[in-house]
C-alpha positions in Angstrom: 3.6 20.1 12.2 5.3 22.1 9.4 5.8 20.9 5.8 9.5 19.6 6.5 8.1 17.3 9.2 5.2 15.9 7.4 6.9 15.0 4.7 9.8 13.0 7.0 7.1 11.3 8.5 5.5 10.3 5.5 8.2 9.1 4.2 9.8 7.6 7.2 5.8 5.4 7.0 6.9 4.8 3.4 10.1 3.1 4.6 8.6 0.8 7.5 5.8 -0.2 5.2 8.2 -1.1 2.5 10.5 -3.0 5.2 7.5 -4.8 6.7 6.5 -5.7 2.7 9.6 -7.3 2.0 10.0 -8.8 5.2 6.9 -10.9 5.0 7.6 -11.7 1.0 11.3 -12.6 1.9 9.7 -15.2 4.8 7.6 -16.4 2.7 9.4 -17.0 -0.8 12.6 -17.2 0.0 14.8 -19.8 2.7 16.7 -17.0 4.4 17.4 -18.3 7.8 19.6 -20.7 5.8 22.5 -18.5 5.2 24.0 -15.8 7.0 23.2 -13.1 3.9 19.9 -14.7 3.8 20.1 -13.8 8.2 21.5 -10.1 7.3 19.5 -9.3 5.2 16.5 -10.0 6.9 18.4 -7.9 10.2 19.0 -5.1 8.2 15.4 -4.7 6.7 14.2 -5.3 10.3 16.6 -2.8 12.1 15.8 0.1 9.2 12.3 -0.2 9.2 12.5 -0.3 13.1 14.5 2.8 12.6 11.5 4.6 10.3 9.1 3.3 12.9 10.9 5.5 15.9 11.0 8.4 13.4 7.1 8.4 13.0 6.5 7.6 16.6 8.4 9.9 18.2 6.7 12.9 15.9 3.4 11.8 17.7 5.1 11.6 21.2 8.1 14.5 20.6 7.7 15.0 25.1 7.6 13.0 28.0 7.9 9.4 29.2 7.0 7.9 25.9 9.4 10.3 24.3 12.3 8.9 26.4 11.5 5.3 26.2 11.7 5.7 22.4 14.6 7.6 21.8 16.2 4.8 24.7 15.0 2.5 21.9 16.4 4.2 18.9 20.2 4.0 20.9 20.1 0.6 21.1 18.6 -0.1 17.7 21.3 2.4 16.2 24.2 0.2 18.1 22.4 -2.7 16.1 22.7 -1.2 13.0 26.5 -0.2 13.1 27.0 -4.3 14.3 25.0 -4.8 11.6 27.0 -2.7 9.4 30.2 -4.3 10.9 28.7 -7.7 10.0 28.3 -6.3 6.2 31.9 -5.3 6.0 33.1 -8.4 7.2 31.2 -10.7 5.0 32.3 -8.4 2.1 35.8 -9.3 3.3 35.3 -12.8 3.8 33.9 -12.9 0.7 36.6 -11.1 -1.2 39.2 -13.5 0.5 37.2 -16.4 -1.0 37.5 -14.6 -4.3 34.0 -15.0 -4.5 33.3 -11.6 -5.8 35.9 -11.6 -8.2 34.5 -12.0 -12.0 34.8 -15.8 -13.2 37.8 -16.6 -15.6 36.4 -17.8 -19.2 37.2 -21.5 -19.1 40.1 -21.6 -21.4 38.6 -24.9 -23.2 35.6 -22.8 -24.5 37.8 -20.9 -26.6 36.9 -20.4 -30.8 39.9 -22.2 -32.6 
């Protein structure tokens, strides 16, 4: 394994540690099955630390059966991610059309005379 590839699997361990981290804190402390940010968010985290996971396997099993199985996995976890990514832009959208993301108006009564 050459410098290039180390390093992409130590990071690509950095990520899926991180992901699992905030996974399990985000359980734990906060009611995210509740809403469906609180649901993305979780998906995302999931889906890109699955993602990190693949990358670190498959440098340990670049050839044969176990090779194909995973990169079989990472297609279907990549078509997760752009739904996922769809499911971003939309509730951006939604949330725009809301005007939920627009900043607040000052409350014209709150005004110094």
């Amino acid at each position: 394994m050459d410098c290039a590839q180390l390093a992409n699997t130590a990071a690509s361990g950095l990520v899926a540690l991180a992901s699992v981290v905030f996974a399990v804190v985000y359980h734990l402390h906060a009611p995210w099955r509740s809403t469906a940010v609180g649901r993305h968010v979780m998906a995302f985290t999931v889906a890109i630390g699955l993602l990190a996971v693949y990358t670190v396997l498959i440098t340990v099993w670049p050839d044969g059966t176990p090779a194909a199985v995973l990169r079989w996995l990472r297609t279907g976890l990549l078509v997760v991610i752009a739904v996922l990514v769809i499911q971003r832009t939309l509730m951006v959208l939604n949330a725009q059309h809301r005007g939920a993301l627009l900043p607040m108006e000052p409350d014209p009564r709150n005004r110094p005379h």
